[in-house]
Backbone and ligand atoms as CSV (ligand in chain L), in Angstrom:
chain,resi,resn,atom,element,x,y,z
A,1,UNK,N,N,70.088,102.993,119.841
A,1,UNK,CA,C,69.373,101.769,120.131
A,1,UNK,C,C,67.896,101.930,119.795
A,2,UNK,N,N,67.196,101.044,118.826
A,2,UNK,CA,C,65.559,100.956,118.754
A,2,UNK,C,C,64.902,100.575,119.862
A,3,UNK,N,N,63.544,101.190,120.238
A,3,UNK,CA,C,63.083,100.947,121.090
A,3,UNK,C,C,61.686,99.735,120.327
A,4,UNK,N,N,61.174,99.121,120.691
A,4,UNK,CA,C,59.731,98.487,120.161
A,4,UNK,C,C,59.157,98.489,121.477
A,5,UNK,N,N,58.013,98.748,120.693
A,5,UNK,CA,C,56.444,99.108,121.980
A,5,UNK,C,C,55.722,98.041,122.159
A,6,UNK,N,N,56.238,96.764,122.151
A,6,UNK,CA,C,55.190,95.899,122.285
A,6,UNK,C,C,55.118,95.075,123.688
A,7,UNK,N,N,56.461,95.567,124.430
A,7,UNK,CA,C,57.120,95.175,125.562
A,7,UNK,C,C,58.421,93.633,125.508
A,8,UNK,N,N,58.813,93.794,124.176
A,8,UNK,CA,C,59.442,92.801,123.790
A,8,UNK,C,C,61.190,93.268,123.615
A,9,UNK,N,N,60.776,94.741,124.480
A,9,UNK,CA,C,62.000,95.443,124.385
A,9,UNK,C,C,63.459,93.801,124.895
A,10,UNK,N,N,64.409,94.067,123.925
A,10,UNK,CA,C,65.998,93.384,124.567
A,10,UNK,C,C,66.117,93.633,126.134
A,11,UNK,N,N,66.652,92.834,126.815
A,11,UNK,CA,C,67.001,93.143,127.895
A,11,UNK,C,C,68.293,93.530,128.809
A,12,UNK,N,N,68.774,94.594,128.694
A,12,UNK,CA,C,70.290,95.457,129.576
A,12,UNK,C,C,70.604,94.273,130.196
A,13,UNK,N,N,71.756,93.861,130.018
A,13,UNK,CA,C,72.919,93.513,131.015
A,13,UNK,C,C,73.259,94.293,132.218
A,14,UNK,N,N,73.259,94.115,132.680
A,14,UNK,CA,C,73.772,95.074,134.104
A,14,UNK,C,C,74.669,94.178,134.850
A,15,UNK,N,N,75.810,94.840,135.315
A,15,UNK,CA,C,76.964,94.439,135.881
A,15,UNK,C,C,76.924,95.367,137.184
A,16,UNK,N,N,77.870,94.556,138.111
A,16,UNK,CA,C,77.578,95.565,139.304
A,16,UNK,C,C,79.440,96.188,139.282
A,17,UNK,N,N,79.721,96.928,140.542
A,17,UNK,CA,C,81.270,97.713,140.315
A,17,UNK,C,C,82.326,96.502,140.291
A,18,UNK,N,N,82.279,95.615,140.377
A,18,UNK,CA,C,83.525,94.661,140.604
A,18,UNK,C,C,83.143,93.929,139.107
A,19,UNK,N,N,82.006,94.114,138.266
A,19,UNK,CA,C,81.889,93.264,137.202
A,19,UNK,C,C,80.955,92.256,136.792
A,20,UNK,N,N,80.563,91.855,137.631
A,20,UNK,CA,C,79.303,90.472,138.253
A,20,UNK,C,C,78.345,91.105,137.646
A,21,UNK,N,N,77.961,90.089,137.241
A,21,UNK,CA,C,76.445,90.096,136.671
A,21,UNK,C,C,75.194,90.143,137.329
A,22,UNK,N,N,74.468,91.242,137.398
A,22,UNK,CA,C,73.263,91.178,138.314
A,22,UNK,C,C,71.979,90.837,137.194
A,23,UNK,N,N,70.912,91.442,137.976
A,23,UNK,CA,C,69.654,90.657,137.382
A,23,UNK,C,C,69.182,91.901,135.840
A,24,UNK,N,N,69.165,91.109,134.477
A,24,UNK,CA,C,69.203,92.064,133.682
A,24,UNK,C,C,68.353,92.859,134.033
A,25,UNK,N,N,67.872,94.486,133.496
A,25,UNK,CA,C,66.897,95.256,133.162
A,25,UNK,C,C,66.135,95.453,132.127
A,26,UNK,N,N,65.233,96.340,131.839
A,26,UNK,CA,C,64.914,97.070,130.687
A,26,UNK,C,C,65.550,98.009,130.313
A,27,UNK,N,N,65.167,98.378,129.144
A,27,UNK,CA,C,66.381,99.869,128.266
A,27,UNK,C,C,66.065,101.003,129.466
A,28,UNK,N,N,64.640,101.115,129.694
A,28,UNK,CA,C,64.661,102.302,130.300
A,28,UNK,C,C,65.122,102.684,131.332
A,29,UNK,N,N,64.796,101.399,131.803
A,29,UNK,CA,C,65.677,101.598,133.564
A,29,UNK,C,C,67.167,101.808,133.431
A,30,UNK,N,N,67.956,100.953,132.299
A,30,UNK,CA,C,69.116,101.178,132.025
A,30,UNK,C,C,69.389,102.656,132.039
A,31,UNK,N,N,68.816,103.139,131.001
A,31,UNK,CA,C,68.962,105.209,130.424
A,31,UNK,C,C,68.691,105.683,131.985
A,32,UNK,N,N,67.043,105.520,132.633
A,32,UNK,CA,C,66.882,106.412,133.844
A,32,UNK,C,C,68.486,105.694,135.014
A,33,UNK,N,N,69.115,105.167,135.234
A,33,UNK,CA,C,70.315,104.601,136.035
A,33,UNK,C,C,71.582,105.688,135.193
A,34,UNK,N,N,71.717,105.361,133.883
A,34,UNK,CA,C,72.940,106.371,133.210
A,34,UNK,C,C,72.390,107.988,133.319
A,35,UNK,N,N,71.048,108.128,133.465
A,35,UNK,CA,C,70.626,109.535,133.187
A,35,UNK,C,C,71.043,110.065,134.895
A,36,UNK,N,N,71.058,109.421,136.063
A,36,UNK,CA,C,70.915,109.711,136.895
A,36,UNK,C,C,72.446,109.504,137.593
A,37,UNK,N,N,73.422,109.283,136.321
A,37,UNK,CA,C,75.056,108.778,136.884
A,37,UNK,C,C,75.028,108.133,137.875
A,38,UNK,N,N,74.263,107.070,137.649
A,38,UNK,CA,C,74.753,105.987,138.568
A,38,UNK,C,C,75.190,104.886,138.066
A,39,UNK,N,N,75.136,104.858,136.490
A,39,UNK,CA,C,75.845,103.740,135.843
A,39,UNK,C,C,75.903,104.509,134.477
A,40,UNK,N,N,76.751,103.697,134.238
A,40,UNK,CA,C,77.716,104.091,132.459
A,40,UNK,C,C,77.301,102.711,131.700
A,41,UNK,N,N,77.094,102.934,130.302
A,41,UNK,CA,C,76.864,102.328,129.718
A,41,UNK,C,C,77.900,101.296,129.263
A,42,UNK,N,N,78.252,100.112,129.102
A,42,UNK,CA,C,79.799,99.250,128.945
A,42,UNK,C,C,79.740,99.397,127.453
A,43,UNK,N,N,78.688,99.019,126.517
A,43,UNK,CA,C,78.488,98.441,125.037
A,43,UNK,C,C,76.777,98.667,125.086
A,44,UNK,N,N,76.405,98.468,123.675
A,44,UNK,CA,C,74.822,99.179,123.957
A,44,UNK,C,C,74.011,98.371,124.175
A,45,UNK,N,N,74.163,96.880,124.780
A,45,UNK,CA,C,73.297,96.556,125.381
A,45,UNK,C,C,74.008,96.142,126.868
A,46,UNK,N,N,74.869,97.047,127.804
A,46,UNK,CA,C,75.451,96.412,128.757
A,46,UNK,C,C,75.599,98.214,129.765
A,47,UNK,N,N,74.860,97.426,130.888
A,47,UNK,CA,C,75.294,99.036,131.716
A,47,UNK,C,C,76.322,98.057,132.614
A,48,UNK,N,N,77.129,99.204,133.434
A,48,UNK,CA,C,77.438,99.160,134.260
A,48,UNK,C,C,77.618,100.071,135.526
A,49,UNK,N,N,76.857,99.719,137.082
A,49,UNK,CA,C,76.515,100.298,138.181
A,49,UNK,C,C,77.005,101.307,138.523
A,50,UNK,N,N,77.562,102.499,139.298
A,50,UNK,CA,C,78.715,102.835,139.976
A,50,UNK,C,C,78.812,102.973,141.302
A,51,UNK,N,N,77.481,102.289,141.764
A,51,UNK,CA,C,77.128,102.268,143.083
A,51,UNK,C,C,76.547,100.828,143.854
A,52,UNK,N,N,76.620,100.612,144.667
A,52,UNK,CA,C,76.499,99.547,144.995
A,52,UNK,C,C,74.972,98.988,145.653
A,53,UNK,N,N,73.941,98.217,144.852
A,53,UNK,CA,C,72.640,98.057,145.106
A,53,UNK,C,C,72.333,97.848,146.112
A,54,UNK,N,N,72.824,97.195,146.971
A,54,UNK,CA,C,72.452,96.711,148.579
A,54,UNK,C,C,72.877,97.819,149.594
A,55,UNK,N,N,73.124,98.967,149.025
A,55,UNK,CA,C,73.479,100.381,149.765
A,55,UNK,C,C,71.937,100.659,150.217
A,56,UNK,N,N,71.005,100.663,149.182
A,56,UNK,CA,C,70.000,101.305,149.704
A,56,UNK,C,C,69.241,100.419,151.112
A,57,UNK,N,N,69.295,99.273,150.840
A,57,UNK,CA,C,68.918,98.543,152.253
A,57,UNK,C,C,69.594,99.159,153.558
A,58,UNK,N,N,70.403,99.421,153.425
A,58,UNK,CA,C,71.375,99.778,154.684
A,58,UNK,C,C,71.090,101.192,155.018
A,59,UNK,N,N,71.131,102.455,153.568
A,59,UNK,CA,C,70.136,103.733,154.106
A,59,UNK,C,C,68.871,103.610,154.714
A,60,UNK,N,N,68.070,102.749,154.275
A,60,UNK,CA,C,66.804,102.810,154.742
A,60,UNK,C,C,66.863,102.265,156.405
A,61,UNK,N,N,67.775,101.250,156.362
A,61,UNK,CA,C,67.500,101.063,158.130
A,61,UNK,C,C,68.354,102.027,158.895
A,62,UNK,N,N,68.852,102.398,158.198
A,62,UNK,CA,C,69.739,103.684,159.058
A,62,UNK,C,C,68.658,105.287,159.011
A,63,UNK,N,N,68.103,105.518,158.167
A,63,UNK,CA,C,66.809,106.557,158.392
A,63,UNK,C,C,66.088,106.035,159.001
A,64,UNK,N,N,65.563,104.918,159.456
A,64,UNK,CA,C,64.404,104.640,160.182
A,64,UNK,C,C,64.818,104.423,161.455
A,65,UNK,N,N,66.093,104.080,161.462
A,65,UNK,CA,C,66.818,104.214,163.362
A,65,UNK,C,C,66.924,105.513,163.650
A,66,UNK,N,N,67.740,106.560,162.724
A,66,UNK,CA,C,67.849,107.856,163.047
A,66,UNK,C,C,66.282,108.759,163.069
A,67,UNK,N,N,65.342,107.982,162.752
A,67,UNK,CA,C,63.679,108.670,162.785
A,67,UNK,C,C,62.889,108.075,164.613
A,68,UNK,N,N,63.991,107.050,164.866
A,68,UNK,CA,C,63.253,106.222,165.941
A,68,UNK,C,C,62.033,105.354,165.593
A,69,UNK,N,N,62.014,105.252,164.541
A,69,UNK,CA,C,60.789,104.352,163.644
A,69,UNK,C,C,59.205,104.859,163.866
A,70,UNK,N,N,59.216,106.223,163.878
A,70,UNK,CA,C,58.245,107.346,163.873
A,70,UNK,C,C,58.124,107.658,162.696
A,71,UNK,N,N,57.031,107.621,162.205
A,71,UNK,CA,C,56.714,108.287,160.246
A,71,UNK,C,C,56.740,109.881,161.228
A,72,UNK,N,N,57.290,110.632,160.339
A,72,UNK,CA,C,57.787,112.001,160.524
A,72,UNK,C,C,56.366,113.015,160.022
A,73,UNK,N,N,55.397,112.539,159.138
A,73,UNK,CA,C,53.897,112.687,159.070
A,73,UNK,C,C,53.174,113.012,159.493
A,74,UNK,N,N,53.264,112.325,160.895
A,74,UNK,CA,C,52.065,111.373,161.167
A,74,UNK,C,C,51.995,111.438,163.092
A,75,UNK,N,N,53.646,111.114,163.342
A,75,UNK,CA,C,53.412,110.370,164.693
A,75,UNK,C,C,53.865,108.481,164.991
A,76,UNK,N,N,52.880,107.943,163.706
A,76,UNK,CA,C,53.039,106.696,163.862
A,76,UNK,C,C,53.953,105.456,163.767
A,77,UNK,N,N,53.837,104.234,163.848
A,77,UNK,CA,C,54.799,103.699,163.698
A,77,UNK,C,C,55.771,103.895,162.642
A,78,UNK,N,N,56.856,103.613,161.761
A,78,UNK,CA,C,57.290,103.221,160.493
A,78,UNK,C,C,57.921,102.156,159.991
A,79,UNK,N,N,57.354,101.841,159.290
A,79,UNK,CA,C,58.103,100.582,158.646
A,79,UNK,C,C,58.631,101.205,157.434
A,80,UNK,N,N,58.470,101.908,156.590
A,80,UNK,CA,C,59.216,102.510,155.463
A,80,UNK,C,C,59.969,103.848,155.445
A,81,UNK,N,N,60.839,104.127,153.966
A,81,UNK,CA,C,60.930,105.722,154.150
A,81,UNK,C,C,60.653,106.274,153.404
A,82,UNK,N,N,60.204,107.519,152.893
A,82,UNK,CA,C,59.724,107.711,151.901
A,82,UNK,C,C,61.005,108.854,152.092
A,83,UNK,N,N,60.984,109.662,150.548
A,83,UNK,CA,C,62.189,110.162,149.523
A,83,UNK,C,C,61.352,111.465,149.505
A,84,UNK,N,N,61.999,112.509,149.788
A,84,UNK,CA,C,61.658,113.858,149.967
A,84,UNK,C,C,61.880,114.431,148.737
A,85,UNK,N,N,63.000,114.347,147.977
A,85,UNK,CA,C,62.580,114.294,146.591
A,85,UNK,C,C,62.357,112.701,145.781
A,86,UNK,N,N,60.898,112.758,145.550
A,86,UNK,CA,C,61.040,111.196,145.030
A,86,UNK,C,C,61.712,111.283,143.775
A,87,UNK,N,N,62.224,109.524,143.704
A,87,UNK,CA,C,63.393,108.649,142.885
A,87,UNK,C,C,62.587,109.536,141.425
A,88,UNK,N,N,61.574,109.352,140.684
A,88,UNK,CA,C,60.990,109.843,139.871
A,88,UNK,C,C,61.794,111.008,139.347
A,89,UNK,N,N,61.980,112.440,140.462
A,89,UNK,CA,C,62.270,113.173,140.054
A,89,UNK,C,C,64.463,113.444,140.365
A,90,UNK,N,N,64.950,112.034,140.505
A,90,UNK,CA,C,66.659,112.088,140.659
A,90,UNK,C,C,66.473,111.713,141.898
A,91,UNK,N,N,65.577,112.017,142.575
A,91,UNK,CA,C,65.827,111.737,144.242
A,91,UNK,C,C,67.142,111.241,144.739
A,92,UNK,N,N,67.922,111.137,145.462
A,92,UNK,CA,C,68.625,110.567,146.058
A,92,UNK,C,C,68.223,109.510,146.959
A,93,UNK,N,N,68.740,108.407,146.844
A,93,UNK,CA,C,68.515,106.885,147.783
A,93,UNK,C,C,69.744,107.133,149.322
A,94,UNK,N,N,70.110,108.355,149.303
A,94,UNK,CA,C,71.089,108.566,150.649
A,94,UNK,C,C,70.075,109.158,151.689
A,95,UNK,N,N,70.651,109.243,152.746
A,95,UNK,CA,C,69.739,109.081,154.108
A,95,UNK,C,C,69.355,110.339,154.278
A,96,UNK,N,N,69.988,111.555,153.605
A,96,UNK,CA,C,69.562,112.671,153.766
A,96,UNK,C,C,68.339,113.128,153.163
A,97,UNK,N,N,67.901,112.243,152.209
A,97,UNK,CA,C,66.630,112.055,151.280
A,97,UNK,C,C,65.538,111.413,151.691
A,98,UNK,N,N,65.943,110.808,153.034
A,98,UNK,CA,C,64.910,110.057,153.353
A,98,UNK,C,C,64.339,110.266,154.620
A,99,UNK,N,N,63.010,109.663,154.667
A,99,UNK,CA,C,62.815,109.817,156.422
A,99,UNK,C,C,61.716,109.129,156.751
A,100,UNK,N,N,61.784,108.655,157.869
A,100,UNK,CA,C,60.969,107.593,158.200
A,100,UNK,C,C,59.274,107.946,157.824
A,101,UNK,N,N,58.509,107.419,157.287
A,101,UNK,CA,C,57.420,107.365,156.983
A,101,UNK,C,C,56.049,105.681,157.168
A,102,UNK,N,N,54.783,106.269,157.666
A,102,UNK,CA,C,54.316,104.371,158.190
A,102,UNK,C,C,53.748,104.314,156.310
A,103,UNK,N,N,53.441,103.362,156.296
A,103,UNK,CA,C,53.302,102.848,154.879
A,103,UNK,C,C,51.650,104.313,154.554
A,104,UNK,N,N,50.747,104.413,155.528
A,104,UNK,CA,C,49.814,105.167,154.940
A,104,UNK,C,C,50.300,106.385,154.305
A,105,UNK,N,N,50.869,107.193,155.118
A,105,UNK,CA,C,51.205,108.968,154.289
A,105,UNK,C,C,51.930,108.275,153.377
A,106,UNK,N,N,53.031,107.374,152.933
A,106,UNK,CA,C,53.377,106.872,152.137
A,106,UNK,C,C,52.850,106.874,150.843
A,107,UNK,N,N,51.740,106.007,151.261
A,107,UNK,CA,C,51.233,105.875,150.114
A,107,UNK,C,C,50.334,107.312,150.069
A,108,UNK,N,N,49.917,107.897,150.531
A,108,UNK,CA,C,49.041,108.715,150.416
A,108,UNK,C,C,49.445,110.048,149.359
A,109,UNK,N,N,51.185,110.350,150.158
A,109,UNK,CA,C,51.830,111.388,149.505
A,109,UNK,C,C,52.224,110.911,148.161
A,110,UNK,N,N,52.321,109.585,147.445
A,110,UNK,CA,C,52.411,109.556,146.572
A,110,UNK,C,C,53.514,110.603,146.201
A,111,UNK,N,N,53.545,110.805,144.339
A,111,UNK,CA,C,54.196,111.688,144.211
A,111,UNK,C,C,54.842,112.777,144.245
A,112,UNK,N,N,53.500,113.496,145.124
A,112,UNK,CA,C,53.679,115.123,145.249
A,112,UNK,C,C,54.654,115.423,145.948
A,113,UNK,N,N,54.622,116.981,145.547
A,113,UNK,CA,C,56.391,117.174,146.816
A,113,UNK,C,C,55.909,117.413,147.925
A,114,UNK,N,N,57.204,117.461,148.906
A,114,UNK,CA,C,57.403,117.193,150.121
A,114,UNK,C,C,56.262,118.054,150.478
A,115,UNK,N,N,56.940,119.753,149.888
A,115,UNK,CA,C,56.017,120.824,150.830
A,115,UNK,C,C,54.419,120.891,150.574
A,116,UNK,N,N,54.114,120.149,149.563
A,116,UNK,CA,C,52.896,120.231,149.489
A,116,UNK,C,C,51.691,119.222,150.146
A,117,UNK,N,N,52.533,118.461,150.425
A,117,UNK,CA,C,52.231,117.055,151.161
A,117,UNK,C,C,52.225,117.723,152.705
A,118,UNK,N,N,53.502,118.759,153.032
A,118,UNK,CA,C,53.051,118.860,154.276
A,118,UNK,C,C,51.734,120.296,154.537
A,119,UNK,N,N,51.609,120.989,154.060
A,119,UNK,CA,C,50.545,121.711,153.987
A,119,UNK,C,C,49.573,121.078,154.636
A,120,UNK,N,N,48.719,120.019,153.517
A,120,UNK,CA,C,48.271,119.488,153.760
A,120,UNK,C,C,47.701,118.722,154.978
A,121,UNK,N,N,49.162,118.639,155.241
A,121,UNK,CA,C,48.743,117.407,156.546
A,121,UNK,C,C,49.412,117.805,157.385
A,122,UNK,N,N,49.869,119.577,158.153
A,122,UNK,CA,C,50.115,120.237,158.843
A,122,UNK,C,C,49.659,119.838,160.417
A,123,UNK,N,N,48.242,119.698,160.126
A,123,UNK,CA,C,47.690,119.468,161.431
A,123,UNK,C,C,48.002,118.177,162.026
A,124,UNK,N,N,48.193,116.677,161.343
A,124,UNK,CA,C,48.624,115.688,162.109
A,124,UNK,C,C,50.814,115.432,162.148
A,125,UNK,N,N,51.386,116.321,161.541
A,125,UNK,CA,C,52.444,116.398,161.795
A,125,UNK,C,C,53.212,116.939,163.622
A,126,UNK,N,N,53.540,115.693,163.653
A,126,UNK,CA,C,54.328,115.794,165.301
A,126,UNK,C,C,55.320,117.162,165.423
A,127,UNK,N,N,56.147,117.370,165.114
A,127,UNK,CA,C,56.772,118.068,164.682
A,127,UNK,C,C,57.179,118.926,163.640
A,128,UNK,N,N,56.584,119.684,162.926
A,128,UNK,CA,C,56.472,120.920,161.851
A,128,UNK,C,C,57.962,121.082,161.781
A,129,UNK,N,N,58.945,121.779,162.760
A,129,UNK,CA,C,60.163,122.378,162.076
A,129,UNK,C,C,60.943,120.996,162.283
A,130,UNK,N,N,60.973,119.812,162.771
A,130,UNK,CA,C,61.627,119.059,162.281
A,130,UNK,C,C,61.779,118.599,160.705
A,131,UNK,N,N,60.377,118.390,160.760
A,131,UNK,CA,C,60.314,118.135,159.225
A,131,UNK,C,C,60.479,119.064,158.363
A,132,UNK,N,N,60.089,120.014,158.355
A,132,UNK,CA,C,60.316,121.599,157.471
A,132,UNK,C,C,61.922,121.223,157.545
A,133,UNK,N,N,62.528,121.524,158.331
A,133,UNK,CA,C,64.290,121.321,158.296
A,133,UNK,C,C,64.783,120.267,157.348
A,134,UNK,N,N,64.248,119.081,157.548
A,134,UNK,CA,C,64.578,117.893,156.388
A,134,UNK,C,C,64.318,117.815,155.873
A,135,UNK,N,N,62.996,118.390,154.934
A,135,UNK,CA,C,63.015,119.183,153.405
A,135,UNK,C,C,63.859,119.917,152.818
A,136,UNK,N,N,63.987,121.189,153.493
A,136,UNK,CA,C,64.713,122.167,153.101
A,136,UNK,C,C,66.400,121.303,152.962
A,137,UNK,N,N,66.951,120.504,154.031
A,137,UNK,CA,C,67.792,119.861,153.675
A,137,UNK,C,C,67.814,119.133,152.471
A,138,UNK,N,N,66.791,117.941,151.965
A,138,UNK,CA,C,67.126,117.363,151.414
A,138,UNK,C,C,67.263,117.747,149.571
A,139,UNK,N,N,66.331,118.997,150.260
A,139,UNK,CA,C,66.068,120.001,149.094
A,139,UNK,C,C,67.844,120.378,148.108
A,140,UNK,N,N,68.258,121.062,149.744
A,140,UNK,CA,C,69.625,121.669,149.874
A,140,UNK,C,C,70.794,120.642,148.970
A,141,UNK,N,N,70.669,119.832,149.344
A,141,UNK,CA,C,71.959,118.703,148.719
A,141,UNK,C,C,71.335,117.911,147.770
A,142,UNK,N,N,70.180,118.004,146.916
A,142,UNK,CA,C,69.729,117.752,145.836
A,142,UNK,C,C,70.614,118.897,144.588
A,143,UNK,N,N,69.995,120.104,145.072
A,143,UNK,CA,C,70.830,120.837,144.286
A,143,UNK,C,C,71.951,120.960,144.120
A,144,UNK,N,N,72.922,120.692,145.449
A,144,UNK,CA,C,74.331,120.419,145.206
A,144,UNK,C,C,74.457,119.494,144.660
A,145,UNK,N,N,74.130,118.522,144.772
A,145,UNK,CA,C,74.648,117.005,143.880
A,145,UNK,C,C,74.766,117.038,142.570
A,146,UNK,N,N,73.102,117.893,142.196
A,146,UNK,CA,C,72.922,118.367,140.804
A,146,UNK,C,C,74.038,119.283,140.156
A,147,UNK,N,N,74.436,119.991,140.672
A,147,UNK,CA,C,75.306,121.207,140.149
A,147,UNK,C,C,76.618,120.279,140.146
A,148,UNK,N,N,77.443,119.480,141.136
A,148,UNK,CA,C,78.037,118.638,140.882
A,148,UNK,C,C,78.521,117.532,139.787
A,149,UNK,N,N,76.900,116.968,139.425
A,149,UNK,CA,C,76.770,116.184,138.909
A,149,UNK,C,C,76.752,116.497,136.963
A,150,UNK,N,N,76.767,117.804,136.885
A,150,UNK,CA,C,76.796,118.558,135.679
A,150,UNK,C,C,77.970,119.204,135.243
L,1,ZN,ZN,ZN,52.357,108.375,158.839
């Protein structure tokens, strides 16, 4: 498939698992979705899902009940979760990847990884081996998935 740089790229079909048509994409998002086996390509301008999009709504309120709606950071409230390995790098959108976070460390941690983010911010973290534990977890079944997934 040609790519053009002008942002006039074609736009992916995307189908969800039963077939339905969801909201098209771009190529890339298409490739990063097949690169990350979560969808197969149907024809070369047509992916299709293998997972179901409205899953991640339902992880996220299920990490933020199982966090007690405490950013794991911080202390503070949470309204979001942030991805211990972020989506960027395969992350997983399952609950073991996630953990309650308030929108500031959020945004703050940005990309960087987990452990370096907590270094950092050692001193306002409520709990150290909680969180150390759900790194190292999410760490843990990243690599399995990966080795799986190959
Ligand atoms: Zn926080």
């Amino acid at each position: 498939m040609s790519r053009t740089r002008d942002g006039e790229e074609p736009l992916i079909t995307v189908l969800n698992m039963d077939g339905q048509q969801l909201t098209p994409c771009l190529p890339h998002r298409a490739w990063r979705e097949v690169e990350r086996s979560r969808a197969v390509w149907v024809d070369e301008q047509t992916i299709q899902l293998l997972y179901n999009p409205f899953l991640f709504r339902d992880y996220r309120k299920a990490a933020l009940k199982r966090d007690h709606h405490t950013c794991l950071w911080c202390g503070q409230h949470a309204t979001t979760v942030d991805h211990m390995i972020p989506s960027s790098k395969g992350g997983s959108d399952l609950p073991h990847n996630l953990i309650a976070s308030c929108s500031e460390c959020n945004t703050k941690r940005g990309n960087r990884s987990a452990w370096s983010f907590l270094k950092e911010n050692a001193h306002a973290v409520p709990n150290l081996m909680k969180l150390s534990w759900r790194i190292f977890i999410a760490k843990y079944r990243h690599r399995q998935l990966k080795k799986r997934g190959t």
